[in-house]
Backbone as a ProteinNet text record, in pm:
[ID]
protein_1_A
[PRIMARY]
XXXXXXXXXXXXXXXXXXXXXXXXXXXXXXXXXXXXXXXXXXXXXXXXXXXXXXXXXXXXXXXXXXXXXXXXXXXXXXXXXXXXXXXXXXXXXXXXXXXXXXXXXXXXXXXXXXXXXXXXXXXXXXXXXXXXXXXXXXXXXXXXXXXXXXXXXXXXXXXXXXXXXXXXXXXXXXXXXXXXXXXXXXXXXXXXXXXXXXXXXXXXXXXXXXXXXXXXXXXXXXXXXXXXXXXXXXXXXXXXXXXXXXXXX
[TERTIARY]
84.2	0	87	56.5	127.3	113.6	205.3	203.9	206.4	191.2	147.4	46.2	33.5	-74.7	-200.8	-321.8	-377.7	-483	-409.5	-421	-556.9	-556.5	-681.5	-769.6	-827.1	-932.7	-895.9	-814.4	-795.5	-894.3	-834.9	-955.8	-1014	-1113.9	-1255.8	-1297.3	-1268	-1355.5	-1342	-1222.9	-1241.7	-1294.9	-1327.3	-1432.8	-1552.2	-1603.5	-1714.1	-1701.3	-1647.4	-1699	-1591.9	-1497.5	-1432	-1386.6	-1435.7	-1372.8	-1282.1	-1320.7	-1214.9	-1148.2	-1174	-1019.1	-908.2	-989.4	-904.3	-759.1	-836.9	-736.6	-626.1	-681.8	-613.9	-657.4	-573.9	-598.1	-547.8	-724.9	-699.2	-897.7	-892	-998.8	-1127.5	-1094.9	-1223.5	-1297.4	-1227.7	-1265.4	-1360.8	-1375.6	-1410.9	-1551.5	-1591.5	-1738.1	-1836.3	-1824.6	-1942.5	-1933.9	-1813.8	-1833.5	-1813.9	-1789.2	-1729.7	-1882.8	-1903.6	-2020.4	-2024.8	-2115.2	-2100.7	-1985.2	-1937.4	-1792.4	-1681.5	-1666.4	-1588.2	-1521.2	-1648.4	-1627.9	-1598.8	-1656.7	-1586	-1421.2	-1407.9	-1241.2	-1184.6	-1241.4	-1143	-1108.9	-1219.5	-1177.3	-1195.9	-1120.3	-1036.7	-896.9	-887.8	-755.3	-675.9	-834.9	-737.7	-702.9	-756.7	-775.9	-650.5	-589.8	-461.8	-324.9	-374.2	-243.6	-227.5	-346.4	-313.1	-291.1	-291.1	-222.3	-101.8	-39.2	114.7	160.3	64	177.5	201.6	99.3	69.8	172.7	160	250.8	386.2	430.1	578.1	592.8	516.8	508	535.1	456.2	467.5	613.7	626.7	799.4	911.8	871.8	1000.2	1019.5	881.6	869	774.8	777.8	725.9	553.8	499.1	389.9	288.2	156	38.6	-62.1	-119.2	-227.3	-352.9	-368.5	-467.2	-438.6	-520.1	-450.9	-569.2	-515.3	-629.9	-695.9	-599.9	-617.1	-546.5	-612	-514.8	-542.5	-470.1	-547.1	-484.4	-573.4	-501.7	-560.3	-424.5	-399.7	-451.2	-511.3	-553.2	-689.9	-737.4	-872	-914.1	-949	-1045.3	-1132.5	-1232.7	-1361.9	-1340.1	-1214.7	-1233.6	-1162.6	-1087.7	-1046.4	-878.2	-825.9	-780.9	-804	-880.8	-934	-1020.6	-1132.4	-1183.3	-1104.7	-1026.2	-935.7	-821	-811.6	-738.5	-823.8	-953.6	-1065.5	-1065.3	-1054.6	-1146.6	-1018.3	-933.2	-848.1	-741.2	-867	-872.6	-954.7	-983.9	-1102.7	-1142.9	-1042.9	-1127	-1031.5	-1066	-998	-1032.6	-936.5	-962.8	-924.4	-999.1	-946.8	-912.2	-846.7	-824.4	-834.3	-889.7	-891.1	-934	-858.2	-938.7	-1066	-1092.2	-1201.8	-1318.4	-1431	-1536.3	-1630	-1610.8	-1676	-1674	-1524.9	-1437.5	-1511.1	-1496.4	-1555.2	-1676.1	-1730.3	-1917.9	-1914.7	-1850.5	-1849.4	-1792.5	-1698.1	-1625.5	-1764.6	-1767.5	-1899.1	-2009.8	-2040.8	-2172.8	-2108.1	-2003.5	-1951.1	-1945.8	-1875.2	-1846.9	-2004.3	-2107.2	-2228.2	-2262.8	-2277.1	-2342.6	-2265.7	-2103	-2020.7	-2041.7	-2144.3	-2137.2	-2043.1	-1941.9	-1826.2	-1844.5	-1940.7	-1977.3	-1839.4	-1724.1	-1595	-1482.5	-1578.8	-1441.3	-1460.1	-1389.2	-1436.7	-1332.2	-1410.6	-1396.9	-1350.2	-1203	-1206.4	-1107.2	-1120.3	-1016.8	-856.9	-829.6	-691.5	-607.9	-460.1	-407.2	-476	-525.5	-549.8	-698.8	-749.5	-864.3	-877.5	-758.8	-789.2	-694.3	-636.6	-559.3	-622.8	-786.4	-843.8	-868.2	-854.9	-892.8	-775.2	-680.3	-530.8	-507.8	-358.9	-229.6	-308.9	-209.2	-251.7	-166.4	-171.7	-75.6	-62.7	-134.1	-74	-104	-32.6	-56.5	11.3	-92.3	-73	-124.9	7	-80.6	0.6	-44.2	-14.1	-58	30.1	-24.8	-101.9	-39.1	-92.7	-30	140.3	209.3	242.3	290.2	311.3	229.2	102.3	-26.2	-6.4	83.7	68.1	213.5	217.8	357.6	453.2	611.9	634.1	646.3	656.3	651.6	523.2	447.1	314.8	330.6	396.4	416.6	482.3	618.4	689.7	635.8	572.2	472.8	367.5	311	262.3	280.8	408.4	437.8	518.1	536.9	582.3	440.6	343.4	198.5	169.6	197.3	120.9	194.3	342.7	399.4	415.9	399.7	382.9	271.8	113.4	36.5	49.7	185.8	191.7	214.2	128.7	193.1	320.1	402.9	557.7	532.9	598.6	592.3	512	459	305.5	402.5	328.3	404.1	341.9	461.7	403.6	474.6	339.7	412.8	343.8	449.7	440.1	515.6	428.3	445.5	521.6	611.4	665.6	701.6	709.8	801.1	910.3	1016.2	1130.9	1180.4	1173.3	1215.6	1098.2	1172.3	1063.1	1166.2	1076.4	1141.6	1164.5	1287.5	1320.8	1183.6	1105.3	995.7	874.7	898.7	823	797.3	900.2	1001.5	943.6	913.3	873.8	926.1	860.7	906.8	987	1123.8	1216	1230.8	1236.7	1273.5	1375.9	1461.3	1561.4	1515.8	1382.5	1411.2	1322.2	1379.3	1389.3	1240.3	1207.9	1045.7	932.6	964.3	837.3	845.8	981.6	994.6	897.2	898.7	876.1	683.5	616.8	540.4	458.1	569.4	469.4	444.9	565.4	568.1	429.3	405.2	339.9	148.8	175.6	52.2	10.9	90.9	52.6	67	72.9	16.7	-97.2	-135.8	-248.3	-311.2	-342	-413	-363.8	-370.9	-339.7	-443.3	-563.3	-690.8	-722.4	-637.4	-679.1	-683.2	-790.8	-783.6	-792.2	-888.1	-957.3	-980	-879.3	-931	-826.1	-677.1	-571.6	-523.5	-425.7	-407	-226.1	-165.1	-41.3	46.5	172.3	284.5	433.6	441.7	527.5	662.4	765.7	859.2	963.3	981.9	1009.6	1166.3	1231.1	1407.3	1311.9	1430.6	1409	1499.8	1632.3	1680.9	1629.3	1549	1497.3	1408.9	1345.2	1160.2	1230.2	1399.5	1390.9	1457.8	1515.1	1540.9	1459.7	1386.1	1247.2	1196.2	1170.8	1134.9	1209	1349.3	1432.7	1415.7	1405.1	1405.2	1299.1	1192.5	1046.7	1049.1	1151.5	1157.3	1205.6	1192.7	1167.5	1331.4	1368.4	1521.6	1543.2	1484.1	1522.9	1398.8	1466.7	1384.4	1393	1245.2	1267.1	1211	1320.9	1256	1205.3	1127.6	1078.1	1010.6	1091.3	1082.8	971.5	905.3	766.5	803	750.4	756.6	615.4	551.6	425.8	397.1	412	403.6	540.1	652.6	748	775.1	672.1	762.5	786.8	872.5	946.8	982.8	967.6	971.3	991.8	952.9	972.2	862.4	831.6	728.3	826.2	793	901.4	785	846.7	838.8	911.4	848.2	950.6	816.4	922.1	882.5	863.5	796.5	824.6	850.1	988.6	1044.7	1048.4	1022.6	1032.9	909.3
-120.4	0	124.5	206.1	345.9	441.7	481.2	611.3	750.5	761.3	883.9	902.4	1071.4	1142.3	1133.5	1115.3	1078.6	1271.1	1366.4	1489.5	1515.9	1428.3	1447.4	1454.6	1351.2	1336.9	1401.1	1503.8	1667.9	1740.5	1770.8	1863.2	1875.2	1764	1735.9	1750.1	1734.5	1769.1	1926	2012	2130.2	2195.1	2126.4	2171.5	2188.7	2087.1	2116.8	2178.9	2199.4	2240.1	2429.5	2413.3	2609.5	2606.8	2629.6	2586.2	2742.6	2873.4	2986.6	2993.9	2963.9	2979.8	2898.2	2777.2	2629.4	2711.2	2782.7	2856.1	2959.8	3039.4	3219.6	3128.1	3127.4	3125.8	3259.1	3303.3	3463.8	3407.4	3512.8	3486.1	3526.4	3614.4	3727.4	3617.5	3452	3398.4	3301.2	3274.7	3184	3186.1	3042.1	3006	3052.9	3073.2	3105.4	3255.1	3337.2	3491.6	3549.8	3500.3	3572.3	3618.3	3775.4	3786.2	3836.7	3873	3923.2	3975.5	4108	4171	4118.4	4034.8	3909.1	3835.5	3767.4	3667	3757	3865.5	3970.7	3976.9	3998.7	4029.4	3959.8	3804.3	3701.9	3667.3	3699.3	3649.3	3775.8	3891.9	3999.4	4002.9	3917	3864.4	3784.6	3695.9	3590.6	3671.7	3805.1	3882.7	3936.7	3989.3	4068.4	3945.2	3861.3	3758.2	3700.3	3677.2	3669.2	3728.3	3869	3993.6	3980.7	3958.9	3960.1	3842.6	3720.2	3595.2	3645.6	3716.4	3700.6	3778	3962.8	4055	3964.4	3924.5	3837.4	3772.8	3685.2	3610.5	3719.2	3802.3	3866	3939	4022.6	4064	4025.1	3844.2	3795.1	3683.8	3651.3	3555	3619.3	3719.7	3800.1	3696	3664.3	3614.4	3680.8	3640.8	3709.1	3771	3845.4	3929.6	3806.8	3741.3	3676.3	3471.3	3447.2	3250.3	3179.9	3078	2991.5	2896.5	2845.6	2745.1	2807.5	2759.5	2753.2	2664.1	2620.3	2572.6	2567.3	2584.5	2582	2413.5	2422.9	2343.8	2332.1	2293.1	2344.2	2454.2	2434.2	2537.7	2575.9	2492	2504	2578	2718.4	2745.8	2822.7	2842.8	2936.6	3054.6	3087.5	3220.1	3241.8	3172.4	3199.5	3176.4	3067.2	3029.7	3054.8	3172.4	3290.5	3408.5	3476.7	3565.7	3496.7	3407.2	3283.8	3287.2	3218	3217.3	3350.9	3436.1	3544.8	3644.1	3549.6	3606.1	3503.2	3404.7	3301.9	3204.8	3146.2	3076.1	2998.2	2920.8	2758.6	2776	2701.3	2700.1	2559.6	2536.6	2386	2399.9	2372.3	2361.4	2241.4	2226.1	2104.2	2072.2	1997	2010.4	1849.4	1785.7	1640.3	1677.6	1793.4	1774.7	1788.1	1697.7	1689.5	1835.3	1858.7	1963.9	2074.8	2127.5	2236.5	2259.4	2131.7	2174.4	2198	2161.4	2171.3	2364	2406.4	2551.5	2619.6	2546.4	2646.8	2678.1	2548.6	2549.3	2612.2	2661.7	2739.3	2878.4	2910.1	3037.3	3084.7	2986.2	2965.7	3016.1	2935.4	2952.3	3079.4	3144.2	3283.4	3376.6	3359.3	3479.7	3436.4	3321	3262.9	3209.9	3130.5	3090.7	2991.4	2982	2822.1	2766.2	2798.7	2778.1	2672.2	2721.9	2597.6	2495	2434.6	2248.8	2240.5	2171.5	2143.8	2011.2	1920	1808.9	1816.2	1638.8	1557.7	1573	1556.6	1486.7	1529.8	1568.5	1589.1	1509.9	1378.9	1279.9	1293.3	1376.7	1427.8	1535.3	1631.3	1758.4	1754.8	1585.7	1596.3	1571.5	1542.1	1566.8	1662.9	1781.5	1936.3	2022.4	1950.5	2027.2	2011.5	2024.9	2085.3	2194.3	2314.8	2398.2	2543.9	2639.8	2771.3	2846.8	2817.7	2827.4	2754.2	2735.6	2644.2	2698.5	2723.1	2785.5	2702.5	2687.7	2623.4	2680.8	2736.4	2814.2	2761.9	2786.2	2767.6	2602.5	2570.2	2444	2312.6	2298.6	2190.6	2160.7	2280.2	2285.5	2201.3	2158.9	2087.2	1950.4	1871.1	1779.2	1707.6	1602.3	1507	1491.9	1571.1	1593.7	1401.6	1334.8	1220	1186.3	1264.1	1275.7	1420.4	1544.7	1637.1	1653	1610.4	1576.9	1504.4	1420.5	1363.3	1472	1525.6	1587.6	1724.8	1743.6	1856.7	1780.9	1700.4	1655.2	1603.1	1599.7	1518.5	1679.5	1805.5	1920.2	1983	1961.9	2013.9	1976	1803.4	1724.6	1810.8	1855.7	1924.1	2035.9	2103.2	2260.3	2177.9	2296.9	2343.1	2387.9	2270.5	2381.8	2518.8	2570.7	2722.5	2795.7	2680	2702.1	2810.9	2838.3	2909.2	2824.9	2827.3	2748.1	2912.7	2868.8	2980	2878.3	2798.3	2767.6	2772.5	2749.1	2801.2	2656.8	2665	2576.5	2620.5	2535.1	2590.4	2475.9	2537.4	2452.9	2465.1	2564	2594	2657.5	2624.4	2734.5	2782.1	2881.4	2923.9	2801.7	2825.6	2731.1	2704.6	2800.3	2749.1	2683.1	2699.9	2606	2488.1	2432.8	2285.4	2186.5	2062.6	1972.4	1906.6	1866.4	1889.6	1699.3	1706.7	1591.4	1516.8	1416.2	1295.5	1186.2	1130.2	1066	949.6	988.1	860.1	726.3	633.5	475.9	472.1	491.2	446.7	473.5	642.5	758.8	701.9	709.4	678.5	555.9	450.3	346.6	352.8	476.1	468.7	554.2	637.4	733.6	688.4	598.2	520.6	423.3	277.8	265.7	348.7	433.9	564	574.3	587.4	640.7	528.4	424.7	280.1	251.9	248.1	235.4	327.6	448.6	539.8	687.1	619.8	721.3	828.5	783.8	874.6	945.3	983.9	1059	1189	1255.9	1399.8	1450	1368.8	1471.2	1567.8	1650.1	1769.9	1876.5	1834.6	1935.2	2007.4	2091.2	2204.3	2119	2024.6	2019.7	2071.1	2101.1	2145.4	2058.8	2110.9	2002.9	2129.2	2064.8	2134	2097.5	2107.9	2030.4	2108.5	2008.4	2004.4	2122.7	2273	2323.4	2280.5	2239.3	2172	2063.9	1930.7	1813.4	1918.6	2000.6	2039	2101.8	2207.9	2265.7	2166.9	2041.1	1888.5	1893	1828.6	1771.8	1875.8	1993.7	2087.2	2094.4	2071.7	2107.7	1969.6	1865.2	1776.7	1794.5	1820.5	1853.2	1935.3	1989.6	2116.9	2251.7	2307.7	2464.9	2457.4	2579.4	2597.7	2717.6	2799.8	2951.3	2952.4	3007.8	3029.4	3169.5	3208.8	3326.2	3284.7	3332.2	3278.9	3383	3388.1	3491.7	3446.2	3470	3445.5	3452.1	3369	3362.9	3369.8	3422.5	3383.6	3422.2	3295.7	3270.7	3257.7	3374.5	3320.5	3257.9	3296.3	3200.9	3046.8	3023.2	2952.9	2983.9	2956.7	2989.7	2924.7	3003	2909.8	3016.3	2924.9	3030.6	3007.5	3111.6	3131.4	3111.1	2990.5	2975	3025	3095.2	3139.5	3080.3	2987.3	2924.9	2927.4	2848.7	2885.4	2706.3	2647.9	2509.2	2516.8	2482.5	2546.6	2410	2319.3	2158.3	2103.3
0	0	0	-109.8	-89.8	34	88.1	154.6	120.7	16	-59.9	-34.1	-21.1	45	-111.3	-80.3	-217.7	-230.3	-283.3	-292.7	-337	-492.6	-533.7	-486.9	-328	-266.1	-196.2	-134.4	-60.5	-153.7	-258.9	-322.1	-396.8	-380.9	-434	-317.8	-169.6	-33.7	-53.8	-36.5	-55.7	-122.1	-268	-336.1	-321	-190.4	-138.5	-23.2	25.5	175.2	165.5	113.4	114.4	-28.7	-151.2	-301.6	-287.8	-268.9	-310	-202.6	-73.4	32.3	-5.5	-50.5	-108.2	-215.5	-284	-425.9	-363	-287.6	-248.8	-88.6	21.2	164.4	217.6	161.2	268.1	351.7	441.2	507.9	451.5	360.1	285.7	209.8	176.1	62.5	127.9	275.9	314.4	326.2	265.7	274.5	341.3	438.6	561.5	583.4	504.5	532.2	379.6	257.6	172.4	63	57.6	-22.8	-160.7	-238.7	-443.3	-374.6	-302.3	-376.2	-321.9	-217.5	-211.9	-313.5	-410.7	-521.4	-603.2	-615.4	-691.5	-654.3	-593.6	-547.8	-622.3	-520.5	-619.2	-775.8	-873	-985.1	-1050.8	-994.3	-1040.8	-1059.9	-902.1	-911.6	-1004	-1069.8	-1128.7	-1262.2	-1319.6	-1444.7	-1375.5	-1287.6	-1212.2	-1291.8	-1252	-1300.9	-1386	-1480.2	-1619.4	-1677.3	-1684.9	-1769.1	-1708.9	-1609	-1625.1	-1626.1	-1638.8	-1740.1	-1871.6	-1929.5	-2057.3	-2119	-1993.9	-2037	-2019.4	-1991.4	-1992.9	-2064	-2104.2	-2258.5	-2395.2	-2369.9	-2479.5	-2493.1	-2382.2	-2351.1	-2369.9	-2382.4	-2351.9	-2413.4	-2498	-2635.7	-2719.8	-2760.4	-2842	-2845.3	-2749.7	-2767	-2841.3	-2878.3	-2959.6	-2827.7	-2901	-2823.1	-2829.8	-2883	-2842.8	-2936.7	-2854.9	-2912.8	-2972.7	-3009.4	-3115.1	-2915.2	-2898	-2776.4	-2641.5	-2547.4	-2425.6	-2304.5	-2198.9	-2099.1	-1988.2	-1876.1	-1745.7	-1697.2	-1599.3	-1529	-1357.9	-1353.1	-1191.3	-1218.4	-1267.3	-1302.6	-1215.2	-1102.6	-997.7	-1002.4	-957.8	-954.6	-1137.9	-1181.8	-1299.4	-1303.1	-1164	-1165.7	-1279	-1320.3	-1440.4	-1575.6	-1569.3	-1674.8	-1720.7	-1703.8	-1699.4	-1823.1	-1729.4	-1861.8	-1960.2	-1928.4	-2029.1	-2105.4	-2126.6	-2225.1	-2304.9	-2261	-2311.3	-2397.3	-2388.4	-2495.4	-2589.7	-2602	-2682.2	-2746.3	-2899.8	-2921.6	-2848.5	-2830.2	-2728.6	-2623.4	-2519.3	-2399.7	-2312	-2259.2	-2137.7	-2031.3	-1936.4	-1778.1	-1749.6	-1668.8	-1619.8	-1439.9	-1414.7	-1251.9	-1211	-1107.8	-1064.1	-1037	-928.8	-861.7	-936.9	-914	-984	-883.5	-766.1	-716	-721.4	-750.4	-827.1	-949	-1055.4	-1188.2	-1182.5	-1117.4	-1109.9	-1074.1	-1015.6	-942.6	-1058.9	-1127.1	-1227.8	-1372.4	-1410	-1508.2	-1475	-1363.8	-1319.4	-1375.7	-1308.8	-1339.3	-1504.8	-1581.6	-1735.9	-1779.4	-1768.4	-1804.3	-1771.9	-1623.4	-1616	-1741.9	-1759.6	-1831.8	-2012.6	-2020.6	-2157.1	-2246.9	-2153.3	-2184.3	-2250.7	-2391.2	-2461.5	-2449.2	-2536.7	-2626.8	-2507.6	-2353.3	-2265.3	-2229.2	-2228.4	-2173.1	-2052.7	-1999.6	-1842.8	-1857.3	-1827.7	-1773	-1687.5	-1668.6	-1534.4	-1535.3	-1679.3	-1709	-1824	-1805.6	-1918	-2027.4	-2053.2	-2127.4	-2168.1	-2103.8	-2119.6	-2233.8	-2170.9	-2255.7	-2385.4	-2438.3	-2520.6	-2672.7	-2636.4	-2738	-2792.5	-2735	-2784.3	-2801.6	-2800	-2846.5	-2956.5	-3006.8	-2912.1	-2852.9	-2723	-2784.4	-2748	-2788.6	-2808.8	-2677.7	-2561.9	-2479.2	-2325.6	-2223.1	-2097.7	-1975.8	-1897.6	-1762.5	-1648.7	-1546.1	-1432.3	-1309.5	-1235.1	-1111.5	-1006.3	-867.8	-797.7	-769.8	-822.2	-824.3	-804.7	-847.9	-866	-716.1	-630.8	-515.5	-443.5	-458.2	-372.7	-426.2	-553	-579.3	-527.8	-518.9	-503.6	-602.3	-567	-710.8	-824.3	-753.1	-799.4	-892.5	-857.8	-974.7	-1056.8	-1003.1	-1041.2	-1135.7	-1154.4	-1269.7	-1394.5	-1368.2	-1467.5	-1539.8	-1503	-1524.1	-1592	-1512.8	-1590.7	-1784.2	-1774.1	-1828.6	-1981.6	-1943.8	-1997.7	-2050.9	-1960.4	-1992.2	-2111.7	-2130.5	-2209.2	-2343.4	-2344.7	-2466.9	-2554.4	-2435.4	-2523.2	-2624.7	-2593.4	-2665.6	-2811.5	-2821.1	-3022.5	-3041	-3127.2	-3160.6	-3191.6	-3115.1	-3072.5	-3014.5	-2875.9	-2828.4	-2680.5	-2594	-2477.1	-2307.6	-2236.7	-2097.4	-2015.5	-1942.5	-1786.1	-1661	-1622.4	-1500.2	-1373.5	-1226.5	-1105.1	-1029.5	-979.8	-907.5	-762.2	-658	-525.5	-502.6	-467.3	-457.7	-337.4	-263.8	-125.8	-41.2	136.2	196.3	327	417.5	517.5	600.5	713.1	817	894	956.5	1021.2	990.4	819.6	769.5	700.3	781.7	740.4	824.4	764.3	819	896.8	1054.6	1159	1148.3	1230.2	1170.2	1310.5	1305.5	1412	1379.2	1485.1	1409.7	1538.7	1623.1	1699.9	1618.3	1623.3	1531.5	1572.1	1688	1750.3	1704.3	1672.6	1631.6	1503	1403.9	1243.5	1229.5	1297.3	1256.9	1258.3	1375.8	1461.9	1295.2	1276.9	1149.3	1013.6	1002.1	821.9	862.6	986.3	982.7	962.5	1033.8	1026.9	897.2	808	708	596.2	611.2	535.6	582.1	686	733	689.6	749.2	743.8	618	487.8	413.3	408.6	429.4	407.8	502.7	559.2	737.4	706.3	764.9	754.9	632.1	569.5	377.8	386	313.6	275.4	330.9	359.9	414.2	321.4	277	217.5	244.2	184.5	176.7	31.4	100.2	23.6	35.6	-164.6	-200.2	-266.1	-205.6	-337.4	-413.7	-502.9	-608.6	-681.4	-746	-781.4	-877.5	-919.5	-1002.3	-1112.4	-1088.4	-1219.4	-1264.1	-1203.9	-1294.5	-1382.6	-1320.6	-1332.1	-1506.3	-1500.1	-1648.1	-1728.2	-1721.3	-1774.9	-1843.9	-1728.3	-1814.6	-1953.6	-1931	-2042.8	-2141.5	-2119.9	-2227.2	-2313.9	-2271	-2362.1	-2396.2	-2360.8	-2478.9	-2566.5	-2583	-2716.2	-2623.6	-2506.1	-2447.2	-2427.4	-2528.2	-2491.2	-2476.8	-2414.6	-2346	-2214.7	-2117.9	-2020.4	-1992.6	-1901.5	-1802.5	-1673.2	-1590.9	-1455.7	-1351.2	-1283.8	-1200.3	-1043.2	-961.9	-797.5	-752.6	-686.8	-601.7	-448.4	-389.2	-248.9	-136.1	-136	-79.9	54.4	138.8	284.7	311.6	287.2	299.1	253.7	123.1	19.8	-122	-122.3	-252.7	-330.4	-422.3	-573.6	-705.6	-833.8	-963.8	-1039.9	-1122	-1208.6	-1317.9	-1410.3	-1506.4	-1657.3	-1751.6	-1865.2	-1982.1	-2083.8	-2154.4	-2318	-2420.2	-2544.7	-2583.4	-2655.4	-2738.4	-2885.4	-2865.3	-3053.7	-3121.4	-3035	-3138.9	-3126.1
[MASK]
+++++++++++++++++++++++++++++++++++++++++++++++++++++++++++++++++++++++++++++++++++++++++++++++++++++++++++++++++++++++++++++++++++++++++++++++++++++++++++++++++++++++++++++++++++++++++++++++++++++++++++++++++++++++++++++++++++++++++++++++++++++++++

């Protein structure tokens, strides 16, 4: 039995029970207090940060003002995939959670978003590709990079030669927010068991992963992306890069 934390079923619960604190963990977003100019806030925000992937794309790979395709990664309720759409014909989200997508597609529908499709799986959305551009933020950090790498790896196969990726990684964090370490033989033995047993404990936590930044630009370079731009994140004290790259093969 694996001891891997099984993420997906983290958030598909968060999808039901806090879907926008789940995305942004600020308090304004939370379920039981957040109202219209609340939800307003939030997916202003997500229009705040897609103009400066995009402006960087364009800056720094002479990207287009507007795309045939695009798709995010991590969709969740819509808040990038929202102004992703809307400055492009077709568009795909991608998200495990089936409760997430149900929230995002309500949203799509009120703004008349016919042109996006909502699925599960790189393998999902590889019917509606290639495509010209792929964004996933905020997002790799929550997965195991042992599935993460894969993935990033499944997302990039999708581009169109000479399609554009801007993705979010964390590779480091502060000392106090380091996972707490034991070297006694007793507890080790007391927690590996714990978590064979009980992988499913506590659905629905908010964990963080961080991940090699040299495998993570490996991996890209052998898919075709041979110039990068990199740009520093630091989230509450973790850190990471917003990587900017081109697919020339």
């Amino acid at each position: 039995m694996s001891s891997e934390r099984d993420t997906d079923s983290d958030w598909n619960q968060l999808g039901k029970v806090d879907p926008y604190w789940a995305v942004i963990t600020d308090e304004r977003y939370r379920a039981d207090t957040m109202d219209a100019l609340g939800r307003q806030a939030f997916y202003d925000s997500g229009l705040f940060d897609v103009d400066m992937f995009h402006a960087t794309l364009k800056r720094h790979f002479s990207a287009p003002d507007h795309f045939e395709t695009c798709l995010d990664f991590g969709a969740g309720v819509g808040r990038l995939l929202v102004p992703m759409a809307q400055r492009a014909n077709r568009a795909v989200g991608i998200d495990i959670a089936e409760s997430m997508r149900a929230i995002c597609q309500t949203h799509l529908d009120e703004l008349g978003l016919a042109q996006v499709k909502l699925v599960p799986t790189p393998q999902a959305a590889a019917e509606f590709g290639p495509f010209d551009w792929i964004n996933s933020y905020i997002v790799m950090q929550h997965i195991p990079p042992s599935r993460g790498l894969e993935l990033i790896e499944s997302l990039t196969s999708l581009l169109e030669p000479g399609g554009y990726l801007s993705l979010h990684i964390t590779t480091h964090r502060d000392p106090h927010l380091m996972p707490s370490q034991t070297h006694n033989p007793l507890r080790l033995l007391a927690r590996s068991l714990r978590n064979r047993l009980f992988p499913q404990r506590d659905v629905g936590q908010i964990t963080m992963y961080d991940y090699d930044l040299a495998d993570v630009l490996s991996r890209l370079e052998r898919l075709g992306c041979k110039q990068f731009h990199l740009e520093p994140t630091n989230h509450g004290g973790h850190h990471g890069f917003m990587i900017y790259t081109q697919r020339t093969q």
